[in-house]
C-alpha positions as CSV (number, residue, x, y, z in Angstrom):
1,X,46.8,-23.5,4.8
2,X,46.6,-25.9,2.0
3,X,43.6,-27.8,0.9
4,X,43.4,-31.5,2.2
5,X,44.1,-34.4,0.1
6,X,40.9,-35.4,0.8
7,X,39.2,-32.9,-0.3
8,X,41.4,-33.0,-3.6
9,X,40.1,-36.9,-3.4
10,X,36.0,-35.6,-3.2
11,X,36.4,-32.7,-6.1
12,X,38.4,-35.1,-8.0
13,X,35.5,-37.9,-7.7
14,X,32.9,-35.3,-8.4
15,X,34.8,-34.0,-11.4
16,X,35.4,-37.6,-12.8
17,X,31.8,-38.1,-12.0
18,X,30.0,-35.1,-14.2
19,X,32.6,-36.9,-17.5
20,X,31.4,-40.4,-16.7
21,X,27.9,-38.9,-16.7
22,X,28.4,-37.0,-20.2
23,X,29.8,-40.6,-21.9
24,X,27.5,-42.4,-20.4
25,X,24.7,-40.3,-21.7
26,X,25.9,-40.2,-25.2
27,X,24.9,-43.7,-26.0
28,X,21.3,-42.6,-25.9
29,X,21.6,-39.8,-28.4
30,X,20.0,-40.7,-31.8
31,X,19.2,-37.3,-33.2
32,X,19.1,-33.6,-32.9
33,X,16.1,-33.5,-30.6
34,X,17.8,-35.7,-27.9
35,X,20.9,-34.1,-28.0
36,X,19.1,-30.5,-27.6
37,X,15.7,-30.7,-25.6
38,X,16.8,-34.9,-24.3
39,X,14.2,-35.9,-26.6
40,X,11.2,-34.2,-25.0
41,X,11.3,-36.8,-22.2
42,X,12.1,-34.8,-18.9
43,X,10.5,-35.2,-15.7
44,X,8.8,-32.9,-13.3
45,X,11.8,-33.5,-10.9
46,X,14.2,-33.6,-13.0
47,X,13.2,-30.5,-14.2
48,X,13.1,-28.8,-11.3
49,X,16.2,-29.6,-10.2
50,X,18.3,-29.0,-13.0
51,X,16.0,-25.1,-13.1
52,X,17.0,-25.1,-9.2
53,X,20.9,-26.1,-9.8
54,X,21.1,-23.8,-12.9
55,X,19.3,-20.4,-11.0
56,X,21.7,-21.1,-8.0
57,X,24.7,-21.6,-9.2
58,X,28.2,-19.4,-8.7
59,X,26.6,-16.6,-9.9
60,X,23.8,-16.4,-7.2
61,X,25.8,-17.9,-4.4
62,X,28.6,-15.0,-5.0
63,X,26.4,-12.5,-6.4
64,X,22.7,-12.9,-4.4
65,X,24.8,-13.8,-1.1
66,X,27.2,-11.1,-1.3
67,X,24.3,-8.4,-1.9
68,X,22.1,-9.8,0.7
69,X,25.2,-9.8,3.1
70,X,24.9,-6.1,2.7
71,X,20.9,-5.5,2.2
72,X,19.3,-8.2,4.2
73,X,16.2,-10.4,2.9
74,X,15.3,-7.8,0.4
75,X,17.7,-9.3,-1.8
76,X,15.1,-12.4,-1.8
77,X,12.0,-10.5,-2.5
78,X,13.5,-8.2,-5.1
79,X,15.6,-10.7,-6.9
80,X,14.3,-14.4,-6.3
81,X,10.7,-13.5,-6.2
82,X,10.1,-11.9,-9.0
83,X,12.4,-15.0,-11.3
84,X,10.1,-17.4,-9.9
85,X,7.3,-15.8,-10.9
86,X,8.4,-15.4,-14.2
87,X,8.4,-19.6,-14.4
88,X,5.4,-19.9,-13.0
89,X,4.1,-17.6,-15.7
90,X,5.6,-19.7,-18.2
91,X,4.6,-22.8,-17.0
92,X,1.1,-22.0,-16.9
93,X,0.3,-19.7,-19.7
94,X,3.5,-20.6,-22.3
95,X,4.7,-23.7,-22.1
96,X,1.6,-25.7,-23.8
97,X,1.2,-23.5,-26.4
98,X,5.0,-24.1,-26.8
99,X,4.6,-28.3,-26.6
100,X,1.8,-27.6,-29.3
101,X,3.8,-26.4,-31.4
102,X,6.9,-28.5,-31.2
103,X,9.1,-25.7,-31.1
104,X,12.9,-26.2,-30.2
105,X,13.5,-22.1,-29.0
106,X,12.4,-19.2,-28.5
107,X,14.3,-18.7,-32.3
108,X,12.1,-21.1,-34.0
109,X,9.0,-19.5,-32.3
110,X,10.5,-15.7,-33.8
111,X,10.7,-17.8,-37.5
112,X,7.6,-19.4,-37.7
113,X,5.7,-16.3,-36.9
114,X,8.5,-13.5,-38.2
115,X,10.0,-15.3,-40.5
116,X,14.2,-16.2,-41.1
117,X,15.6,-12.9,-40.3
118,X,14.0,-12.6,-36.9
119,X,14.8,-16.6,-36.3
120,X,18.5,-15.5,-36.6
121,X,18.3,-12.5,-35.1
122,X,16.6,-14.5,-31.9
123,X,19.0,-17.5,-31.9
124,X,21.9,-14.8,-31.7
125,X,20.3,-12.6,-29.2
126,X,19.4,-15.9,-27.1
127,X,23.3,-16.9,-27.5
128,X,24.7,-13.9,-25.6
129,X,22.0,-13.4,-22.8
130,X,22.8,-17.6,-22.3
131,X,26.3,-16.7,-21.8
132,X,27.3,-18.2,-18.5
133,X,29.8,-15.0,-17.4
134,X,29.5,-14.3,-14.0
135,X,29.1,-18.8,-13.6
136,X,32.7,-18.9,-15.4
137,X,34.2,-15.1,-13.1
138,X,32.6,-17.9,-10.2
139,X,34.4,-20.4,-11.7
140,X,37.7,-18.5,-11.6
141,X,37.2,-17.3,-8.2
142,X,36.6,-20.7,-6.8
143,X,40.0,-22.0,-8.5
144,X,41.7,-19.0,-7.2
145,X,40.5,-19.0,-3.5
146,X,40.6,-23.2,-3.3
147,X,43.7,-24.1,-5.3
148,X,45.1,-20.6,-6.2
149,X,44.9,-21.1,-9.6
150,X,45.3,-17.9,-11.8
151,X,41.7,-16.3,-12.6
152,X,42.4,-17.6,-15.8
153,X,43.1,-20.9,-15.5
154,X,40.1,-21.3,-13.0
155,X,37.7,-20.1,-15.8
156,X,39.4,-22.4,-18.6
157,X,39.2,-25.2,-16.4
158,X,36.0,-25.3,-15.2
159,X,34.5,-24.4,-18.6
160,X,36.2,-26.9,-20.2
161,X,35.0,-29.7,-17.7
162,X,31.5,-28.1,-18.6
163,X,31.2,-27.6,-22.0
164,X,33.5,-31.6,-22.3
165,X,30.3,-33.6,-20.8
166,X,27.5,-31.6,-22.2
167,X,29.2,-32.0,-25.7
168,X,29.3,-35.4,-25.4
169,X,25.4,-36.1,-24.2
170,X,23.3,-32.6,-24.8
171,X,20.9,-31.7,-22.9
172,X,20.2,-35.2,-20.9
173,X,23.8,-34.8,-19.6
174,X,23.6,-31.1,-18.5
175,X,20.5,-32.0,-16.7
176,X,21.4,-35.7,-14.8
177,X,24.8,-33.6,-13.7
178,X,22.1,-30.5,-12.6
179,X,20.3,-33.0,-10.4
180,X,23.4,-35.0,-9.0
181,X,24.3,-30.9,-8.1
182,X,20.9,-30.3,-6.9
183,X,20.8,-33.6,-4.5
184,X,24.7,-32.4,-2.9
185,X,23.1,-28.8,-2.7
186,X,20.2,-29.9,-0.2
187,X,22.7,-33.1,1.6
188,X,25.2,-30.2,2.1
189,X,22.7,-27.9,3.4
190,X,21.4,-30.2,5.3
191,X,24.6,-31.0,7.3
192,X,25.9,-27.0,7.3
193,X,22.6,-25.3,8.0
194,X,22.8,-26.7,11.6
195,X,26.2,-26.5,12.1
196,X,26.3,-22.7,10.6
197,X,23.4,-21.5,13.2
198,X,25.2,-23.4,15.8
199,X,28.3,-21.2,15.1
200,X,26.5,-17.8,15.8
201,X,23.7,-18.6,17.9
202,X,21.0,-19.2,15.8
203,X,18.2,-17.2,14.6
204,X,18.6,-14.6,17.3
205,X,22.1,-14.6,17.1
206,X,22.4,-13.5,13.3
207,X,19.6,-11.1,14.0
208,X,21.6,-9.6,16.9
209,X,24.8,-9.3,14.8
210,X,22.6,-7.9,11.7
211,X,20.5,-5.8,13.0
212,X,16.6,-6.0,13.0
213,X,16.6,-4.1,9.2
214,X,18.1,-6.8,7.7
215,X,15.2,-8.5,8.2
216,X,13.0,-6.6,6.8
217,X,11.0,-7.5,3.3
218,X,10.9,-4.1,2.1
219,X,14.3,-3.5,3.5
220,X,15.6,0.4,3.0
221,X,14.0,-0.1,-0.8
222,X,10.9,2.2,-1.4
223,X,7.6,-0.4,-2.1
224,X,8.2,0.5,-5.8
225,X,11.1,-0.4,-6.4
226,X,10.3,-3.9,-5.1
227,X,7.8,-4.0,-7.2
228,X,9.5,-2.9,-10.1
């Protein structure tokens, strides 16, 4: 079965959407530090939502959901935990001392206190763990599955449309098209949360089908290895 035409019409909008955001956005870049950190002027929401859109993107909803389609709730406690502890962290015992400082990244940080070598070697270390793979293998597998494009052509496309409006307004365009993503996330959970626990019988329907383990924190996992 082929995909509607209207829902060719809604990806097509939201596509044409994330570009209009990107040119829109460029008028308001006047330096470096707009384009890379949108001139130091985020929000609290905004923020949050483009940390909440970026964290649970393809990778997590293929990758987290597949694994806790197999383990259970573990997969929160063991994976999700422990990364938003991490910001937490940061928030409260990094990120001042950062603003303080007026550093960019966590390169300029490694320069001013290591010197150039370790500012280099940081800034090329922070440019393959920022590497959005398993976003782009997403990427492809969505293309594949929705419009059965080659793998390839998935990947190519949806990078392109990616790296075409954040190249054209930084870091205020990745983060207005993260919170336009992050408002669709919670509207479409909204409507398919409902519908979804409708399908199977709600709460004690899943839990029948799953099994009472998959509800379990700790799941099969030994208490150290959670806490690892």
């Amino acid at each position: 079965m082929g995909v509607h035409p209207i829902d060719l019409a809604i990806v097509a909008a939201y596509l044409a959407g994330m570009l209009a955001i990107g040119y829109v956005v460029a008028g308001r870049i006047h330096g470096f530090t707009d384009f890379f950190v949108a001139g130091r002027s985020l929000t609290t929401p905004m923020l949050v939502a483009t940390f909440v859109s970026s964290y649970y993107g393809l990778d997590a909803l293929l990758g987290d959901s597949g694994d806790a389609s197999r383990e259970g709730v573990v997969v929160w406690f063991t994976y999700g935990r422990p990364y938003t502890l991490a910001l937490l962290v940061t928030a409260a015992v990094i990120a001042g001392r950062l603003q303080r400082g007026q550093f960019l990244s966590i390169a300029d940080v490694l320069g001013h206190h290591y010197g150039r070598a370790a500012q280099v070697a940081g800034a090329v270390a922070s440019y393959f763990y920022a590497l959005p793979v398993l976003s782009i293998m997403g990427l492809a597998a969505a293309g594949a599955v929705v419009f059965g494009m080659p793998l390839w052509a998935g990947a190519l496309a949806g990078s392109a449309l990616s790296v075409a409006y954040t190249a054209m307004g930084g870091a205020w365009a990745d983060v207005l098209t993260d919170t336009v993503q992050f408002l669709i996330m919670c509207l479409s959970l909204a409507l398919a949360v409902p519908l979804a626990l409708g399908a199977v019988g709600g709460f004690d329907g899943i839990q029948h089908r799953l099994g009472a383990e998959f509800f379990q924190p700790l799941g099969r996992a030994p208490g150290a290895y959670t806490v690892a």
